[in-house]
C-alpha positions as CSV (number, residue, x, y, z in Angstrom):
1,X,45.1,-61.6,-53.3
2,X,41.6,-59.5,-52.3
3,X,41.7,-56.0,-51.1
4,X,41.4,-57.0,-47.3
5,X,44.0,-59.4,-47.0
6,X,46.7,-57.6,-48.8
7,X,45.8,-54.7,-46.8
8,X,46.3,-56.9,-43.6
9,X,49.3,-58.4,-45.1
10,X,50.9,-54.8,-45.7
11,X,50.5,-53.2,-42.3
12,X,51.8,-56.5,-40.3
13,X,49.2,-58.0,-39.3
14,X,50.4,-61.9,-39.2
15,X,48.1,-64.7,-40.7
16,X,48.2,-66.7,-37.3
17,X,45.9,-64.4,-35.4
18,X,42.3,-65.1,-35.0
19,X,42.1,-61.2,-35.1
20,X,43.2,-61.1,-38.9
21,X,40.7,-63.9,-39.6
22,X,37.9,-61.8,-38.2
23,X,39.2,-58.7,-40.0
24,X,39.2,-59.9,-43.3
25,X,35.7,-60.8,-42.8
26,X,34.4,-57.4,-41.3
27,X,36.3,-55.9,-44.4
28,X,35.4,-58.6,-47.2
29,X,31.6,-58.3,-46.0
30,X,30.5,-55.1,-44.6
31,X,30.1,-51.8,-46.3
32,X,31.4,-48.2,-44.7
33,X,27.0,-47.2,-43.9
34,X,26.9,-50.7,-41.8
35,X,29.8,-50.8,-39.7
36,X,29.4,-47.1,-38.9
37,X,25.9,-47.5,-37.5
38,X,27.5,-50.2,-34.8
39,X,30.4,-52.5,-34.7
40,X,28.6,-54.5,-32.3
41,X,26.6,-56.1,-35.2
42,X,29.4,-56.7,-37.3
43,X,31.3,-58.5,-34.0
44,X,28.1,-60.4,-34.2
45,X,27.7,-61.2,-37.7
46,X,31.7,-62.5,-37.9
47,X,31.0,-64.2,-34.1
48,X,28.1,-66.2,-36.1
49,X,30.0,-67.2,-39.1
50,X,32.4,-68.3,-37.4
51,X,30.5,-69.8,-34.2
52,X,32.2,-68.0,-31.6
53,X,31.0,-65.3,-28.9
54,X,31.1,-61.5,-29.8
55,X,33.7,-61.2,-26.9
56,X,36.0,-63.4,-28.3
57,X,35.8,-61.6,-32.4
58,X,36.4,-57.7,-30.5
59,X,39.2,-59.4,-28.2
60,X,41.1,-60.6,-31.7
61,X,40.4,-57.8,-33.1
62,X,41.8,-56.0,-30.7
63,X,45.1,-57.8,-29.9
64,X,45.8,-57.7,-34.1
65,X,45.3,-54.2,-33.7
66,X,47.5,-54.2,-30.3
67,X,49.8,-56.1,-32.2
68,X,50.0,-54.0,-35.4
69,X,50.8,-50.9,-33.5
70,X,53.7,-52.5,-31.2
71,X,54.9,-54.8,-34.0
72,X,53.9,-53.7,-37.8
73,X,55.0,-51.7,-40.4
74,X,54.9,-47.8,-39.3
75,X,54.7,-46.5,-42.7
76,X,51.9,-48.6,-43.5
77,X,50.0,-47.3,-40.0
78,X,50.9,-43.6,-40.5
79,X,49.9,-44.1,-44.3
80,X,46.6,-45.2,-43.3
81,X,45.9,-43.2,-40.1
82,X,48.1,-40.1,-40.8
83,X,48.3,-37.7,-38.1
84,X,44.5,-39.1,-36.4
85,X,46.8,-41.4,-34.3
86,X,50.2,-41.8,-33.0
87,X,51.7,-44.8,-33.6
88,X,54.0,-44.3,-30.5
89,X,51.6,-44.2,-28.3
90,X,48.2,-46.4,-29.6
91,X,45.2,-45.4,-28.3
92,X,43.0,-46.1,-31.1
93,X,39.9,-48.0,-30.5
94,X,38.7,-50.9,-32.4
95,X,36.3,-49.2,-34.2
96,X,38.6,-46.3,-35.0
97,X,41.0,-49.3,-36.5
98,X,38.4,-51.3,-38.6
99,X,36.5,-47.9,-40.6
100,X,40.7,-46.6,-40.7
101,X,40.9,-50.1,-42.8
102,X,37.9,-49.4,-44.4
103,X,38.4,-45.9,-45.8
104,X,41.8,-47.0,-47.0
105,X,40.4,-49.6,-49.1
106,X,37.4,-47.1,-50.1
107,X,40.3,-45.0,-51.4
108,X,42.9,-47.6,-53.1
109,X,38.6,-49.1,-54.7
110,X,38.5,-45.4,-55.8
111,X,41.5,-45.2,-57.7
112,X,41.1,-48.3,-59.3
113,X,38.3,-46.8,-60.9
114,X,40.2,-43.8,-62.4
């Protein structure tokens, strides 16, 4: 199973949402320099592999994050995002969400190294 989906798989995010789909892309594809100068681009890059509008890739995204926060695995979240959000209440923004994902799986690429 790659990084990305197991990732995915751990915090709760379920394998029927369009949101996961797009996730695993952004995370499979893009490195921590690109997404961080604008997740607009990497909406558009997934929207175009996928031939669908940028609207519709942040709106998945953002209900499998919506949906992660009300329904996932809290130990998973808090692992990820410590104390930078509370999982009670949300308020973390895509973008917040997807370079979250990313650093974690910069970390668990880092130890594999050691």
């Amino acid at each position: 199973m790659e990084a990305a989906e197991k990732l995915l798989t751990d915090i709760g995010v379920p394998h029927h949402l369009d949101g996961r789909v797009y996730l695993e892309c952004i995370l499979s594809n893009c490195q921590m320099s690109d997404i961080r100068k604008s997740i607009v681009r990497g909406y558009e890059v997934v929207s175009t592999q996928h031939d669908v509008s940028s609207a519709r890739v942040e709106r998945g995204i953002r209900y499998a994050k919506e949906w992660v926060i009300d329904n996932g695995v809290n130990d998973a979240f808090d692992n990820i995002f410590g104390n930078t959000v509370r999982y009670s209440t949300g308020g973390v923004t895509n973008k917040h969400f997807i370079l979250g994902l990313m650093g974690h799986l910069k970390n668990l690429a880092g130890e594999g190294r050691s």
